[in-house]
C-alpha positions as a Markdown table, in Angstrom:
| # | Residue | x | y | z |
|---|---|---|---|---|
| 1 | Unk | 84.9 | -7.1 | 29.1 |
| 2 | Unk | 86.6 | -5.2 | 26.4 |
| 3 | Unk | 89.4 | -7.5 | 24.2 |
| 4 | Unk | 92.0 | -5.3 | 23.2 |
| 5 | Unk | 93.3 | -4.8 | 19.8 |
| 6 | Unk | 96.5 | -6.5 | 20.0 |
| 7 | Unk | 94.8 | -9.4 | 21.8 |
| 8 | Unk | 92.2 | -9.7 | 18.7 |
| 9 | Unk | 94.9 | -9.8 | 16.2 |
| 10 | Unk | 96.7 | -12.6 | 17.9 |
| 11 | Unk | 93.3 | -14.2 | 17.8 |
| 12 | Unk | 93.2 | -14.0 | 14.4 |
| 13 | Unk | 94.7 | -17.3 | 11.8 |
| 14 | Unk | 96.5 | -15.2 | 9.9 |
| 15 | Unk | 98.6 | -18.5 | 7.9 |
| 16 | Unk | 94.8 | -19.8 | 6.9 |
| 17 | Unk | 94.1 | -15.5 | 6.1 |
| 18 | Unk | 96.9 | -15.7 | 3.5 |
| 19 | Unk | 96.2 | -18.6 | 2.2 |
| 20 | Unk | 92.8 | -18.3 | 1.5 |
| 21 | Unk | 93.7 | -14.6 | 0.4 |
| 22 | Unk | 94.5 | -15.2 | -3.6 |
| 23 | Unk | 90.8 | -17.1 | -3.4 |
| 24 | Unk | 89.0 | -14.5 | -1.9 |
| 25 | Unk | 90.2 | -11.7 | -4.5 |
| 26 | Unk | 89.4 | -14.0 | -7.7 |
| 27 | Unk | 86.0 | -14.6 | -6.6 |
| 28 | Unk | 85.5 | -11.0 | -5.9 |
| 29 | Unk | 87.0 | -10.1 | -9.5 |
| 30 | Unk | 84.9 | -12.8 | -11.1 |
| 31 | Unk | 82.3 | -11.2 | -9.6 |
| 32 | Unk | 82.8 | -7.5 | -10.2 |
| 33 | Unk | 83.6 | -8.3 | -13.7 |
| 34 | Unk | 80.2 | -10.5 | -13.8 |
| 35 | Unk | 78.5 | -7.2 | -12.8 |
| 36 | Unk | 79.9 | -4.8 | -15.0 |
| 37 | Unk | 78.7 | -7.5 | -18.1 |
| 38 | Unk | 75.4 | -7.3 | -16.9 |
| 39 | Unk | 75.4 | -3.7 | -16.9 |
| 40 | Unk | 73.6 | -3.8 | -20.4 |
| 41 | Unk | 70.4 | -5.3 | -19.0 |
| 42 | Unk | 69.8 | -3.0 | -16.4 |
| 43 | Unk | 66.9 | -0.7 | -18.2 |
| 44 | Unk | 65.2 | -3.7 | -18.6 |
| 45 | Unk | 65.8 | -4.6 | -14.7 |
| 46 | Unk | 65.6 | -0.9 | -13.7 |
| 47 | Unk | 61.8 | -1.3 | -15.7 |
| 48 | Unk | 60.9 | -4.1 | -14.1 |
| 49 | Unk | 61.6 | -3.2 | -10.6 |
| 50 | Unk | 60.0 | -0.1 | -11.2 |
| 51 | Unk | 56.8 | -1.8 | -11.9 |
| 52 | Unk | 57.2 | -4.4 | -8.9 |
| 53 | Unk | 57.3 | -1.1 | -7.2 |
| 54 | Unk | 54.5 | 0.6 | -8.6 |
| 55 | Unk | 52.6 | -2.8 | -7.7 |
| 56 | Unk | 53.5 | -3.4 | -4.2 |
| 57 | Unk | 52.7 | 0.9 | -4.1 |
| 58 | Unk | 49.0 | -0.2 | -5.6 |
| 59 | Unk | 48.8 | -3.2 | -3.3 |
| 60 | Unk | 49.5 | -1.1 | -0.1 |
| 61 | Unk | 47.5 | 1.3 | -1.2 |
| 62 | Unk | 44.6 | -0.9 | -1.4 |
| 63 | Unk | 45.6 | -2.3 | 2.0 |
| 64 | Unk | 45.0 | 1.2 | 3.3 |
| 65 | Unk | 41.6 | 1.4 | 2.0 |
| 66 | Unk | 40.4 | -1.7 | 3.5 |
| 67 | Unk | 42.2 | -0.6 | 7.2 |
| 68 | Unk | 39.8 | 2.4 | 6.7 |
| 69 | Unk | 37.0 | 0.6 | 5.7 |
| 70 | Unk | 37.8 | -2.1 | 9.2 |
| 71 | Unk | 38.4 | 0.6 | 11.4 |
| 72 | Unk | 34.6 | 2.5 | 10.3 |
| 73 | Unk | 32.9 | -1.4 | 10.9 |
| 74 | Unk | 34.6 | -1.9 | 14.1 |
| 75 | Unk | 33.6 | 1.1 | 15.4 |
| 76 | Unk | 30.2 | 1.0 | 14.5 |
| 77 | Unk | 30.4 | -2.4 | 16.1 |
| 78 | Unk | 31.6 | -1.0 | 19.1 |
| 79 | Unk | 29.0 | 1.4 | 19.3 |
| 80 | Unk | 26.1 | -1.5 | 18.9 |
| 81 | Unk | 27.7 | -3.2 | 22.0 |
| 82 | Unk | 27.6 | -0.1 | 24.1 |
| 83 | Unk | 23.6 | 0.1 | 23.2 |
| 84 | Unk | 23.3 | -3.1 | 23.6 |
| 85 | Unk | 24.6 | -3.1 | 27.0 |
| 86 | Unk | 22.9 | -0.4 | 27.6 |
| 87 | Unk | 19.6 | -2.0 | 26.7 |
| 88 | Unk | 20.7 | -5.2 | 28.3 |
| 89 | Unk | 21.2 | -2.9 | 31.7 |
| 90 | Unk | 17.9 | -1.7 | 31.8 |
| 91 | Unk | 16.7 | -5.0 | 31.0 |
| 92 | Unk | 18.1 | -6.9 | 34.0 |
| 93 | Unk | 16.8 | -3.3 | 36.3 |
| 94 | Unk | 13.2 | -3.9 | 35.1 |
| 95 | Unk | 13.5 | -8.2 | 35.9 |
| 96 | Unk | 14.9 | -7.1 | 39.0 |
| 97 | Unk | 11.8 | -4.5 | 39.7 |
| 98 | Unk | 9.5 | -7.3 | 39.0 |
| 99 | Unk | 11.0 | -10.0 | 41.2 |
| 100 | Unk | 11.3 | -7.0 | 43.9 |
| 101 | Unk | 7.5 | -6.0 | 43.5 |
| 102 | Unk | 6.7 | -10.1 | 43.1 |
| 103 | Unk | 8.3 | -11.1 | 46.6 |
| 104 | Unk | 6.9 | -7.6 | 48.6 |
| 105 | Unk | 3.2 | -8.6 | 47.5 |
């Protein structure tokens, strides 16, 4: 159900808007002018967030290399179970034979 405009500005407390208003805008020049002070260590930062990005690069990097390294294991694993069921097969065919040739003698 779609609110028209009009209806959301009456919504709105527009005495508590105003006088919160002069609040609002020192806090937001306080902190503009808190930013543009800091502006002299931002090499330093920019550096610093460079390396925490070279890092986490490194890190994922490394996490790539041991998904390869899972992915080769589990699929070697995979194919052990299908010989092994396999084996296990012909196993349970040859008890079977013998129980077979057992109960006919």
């Amino acid at each position: 159900m779609a609110i028209s405009w009009l209806t959301a500005l009456k919504v709105v407390p527009w005495d508590k808007v105003l006088e919160h208003a002069p609040g609002v805008l020192a806090k937001a020049r306080g902190f503009i002018d808190k930013h543009r002070t800091g502006g002299a260590d931002a090499p330093s930062e920019l550096a610093q967030l460079e390396q925490a990005q070279q890092q986490m690069a490194q890190a994922l990097a490394d996490l790539a290399d041991q998904n390869a390294a899972l992915i080769a294991v589990v699929t070697r694993l995979q194919s052990k179970i299908r010989w092994l069921s396999a084996g296990l097969l012909l196993a349970f065919c040859a008890c079977g034979a013998v129980v077979v040739l057992v109960l006919l003698k």
